[in-house]
C-alpha positions in Angstrom: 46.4 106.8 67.6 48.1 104.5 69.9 52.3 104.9 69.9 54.1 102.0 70.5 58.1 102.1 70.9 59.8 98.8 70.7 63.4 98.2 71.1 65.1 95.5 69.7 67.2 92.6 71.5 68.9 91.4 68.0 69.4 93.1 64.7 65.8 92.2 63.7 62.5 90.8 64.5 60.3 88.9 62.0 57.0 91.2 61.6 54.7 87.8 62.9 56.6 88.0 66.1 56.3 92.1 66.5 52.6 91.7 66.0 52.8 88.9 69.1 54.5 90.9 71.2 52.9 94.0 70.5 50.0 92.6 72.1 47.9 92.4 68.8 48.1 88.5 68.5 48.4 85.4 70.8 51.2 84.1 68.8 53.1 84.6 66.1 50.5 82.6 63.8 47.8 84.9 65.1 50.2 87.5 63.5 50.4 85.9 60.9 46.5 85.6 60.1 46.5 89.7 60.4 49.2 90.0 57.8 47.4 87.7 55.3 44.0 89.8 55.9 46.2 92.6 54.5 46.0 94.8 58.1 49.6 95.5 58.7 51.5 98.3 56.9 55.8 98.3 57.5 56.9 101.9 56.2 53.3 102.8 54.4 53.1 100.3 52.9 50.6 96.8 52.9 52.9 94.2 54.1 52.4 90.4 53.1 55.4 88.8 54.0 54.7 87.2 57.6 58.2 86.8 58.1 59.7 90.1 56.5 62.0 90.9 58.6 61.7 94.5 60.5 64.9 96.5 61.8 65.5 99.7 63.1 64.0 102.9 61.9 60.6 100.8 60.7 57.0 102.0 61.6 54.6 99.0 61.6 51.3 100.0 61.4 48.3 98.1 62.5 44.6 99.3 62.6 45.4 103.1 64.5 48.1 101.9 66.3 51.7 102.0 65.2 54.8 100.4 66.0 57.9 102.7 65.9 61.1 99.9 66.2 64.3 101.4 67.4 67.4 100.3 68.2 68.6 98.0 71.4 69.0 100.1 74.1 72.7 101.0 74.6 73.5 100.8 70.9 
């Protein structure tokens, strides 16, 4: 299973743009497509709000890999 930490630069992120910079779109409509296929999990959970946004303490899950979002660095 691929780990991935991300650390956030505001108070959230919406999950379209998390996918994007994950590296699992090209942009945060290619995001989007995944979360309408019904691939990402926030928390466990299928996720279907493109826009939902993540904070701190979420795991995003996506195929094996999951996203562990933390928060900004210095907080």
């Amino acid at each position: 299973m691929n780990d991935i930490e991300y650390f956030l630069t505001d108070e959230y992120i919406e999950l379209n743009h998390l996918l994007k910079l994950a590296g699992f779109a090209s942009s945060g409509g290619g995001g989007s497509a995944l979360i309408v296929q019904g691939l990402v999990k926030v928390d466990g959970k299928p996720e279907s709000r493109k826009r939902n946004k993540i904070r701190a303490g979420q795991i995003v899950r996506y195929g094996n890999a999951r996203i562990f979002v933390l928060a900004p660095k210095g907080s």
